[in-house]
C-alpha positions in Angstrom: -39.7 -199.2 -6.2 -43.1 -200.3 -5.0 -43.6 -204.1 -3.9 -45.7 -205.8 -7.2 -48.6 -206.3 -4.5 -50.2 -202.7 -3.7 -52.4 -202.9 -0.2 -55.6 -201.8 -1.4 -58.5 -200.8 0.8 -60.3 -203.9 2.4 -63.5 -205.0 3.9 -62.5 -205.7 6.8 -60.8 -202.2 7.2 -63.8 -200.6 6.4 -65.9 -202.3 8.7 -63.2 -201.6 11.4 -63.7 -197.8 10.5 -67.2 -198.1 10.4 -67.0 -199.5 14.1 -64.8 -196.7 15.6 -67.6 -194.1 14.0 -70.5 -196.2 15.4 -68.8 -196.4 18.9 -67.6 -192.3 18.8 -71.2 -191.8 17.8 -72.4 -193.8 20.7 -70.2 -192.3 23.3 -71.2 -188.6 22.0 -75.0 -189.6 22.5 -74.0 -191.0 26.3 -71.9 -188.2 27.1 -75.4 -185.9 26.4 -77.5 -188.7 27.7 -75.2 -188.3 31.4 -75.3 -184.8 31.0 -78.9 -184.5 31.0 -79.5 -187.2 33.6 -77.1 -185.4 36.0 -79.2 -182.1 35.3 -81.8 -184.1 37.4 -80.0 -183.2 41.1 -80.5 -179.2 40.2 -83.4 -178.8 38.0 -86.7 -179.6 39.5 -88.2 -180.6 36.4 -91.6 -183.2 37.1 -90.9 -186.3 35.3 -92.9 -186.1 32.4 -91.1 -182.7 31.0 -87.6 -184.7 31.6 -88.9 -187.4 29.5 -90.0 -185.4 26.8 -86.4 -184.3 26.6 -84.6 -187.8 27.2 -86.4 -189.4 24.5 -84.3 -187.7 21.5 -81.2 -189.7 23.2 -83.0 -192.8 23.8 -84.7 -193.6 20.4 -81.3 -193.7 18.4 -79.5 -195.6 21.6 -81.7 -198.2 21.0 -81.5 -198.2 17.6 -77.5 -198.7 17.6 -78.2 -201.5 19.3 -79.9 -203.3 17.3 -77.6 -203.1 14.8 
């Protein structure tokens, strides 16, 4: 039989959840960021055209954290 109090879904195990998304999010958007900054040693890119393709990582980078 089932205790009398049922463990329901809480705040705070949402927000938990909501965490381990926002950080696996965060790591995915490194992982391209490193991959594209290590692309640097073989592609002889001027620095300009390499920003122009950075920028799509940075912009939501920053904008995790200021959450």
């Amino acid at each position: 039989m089932w205790p009398q109090e049922a463990t329901a879904f809480t705040f705070e195990a949402f927000c938990y959840m909501l965490a381990g998304a926002a950080a696996h999010l965060h790591i995915h958007l490194l992982r391209h960021l490193f991959i594209a900054l290590d692309e640097l040693k073989t592609d002889y890119k001027n620095p300009i055209d390499q920003c122009n393709t950075l920028n799509p990582f940075v912009l939501p980078d920053y904008l995790s954290h200021l959450l």
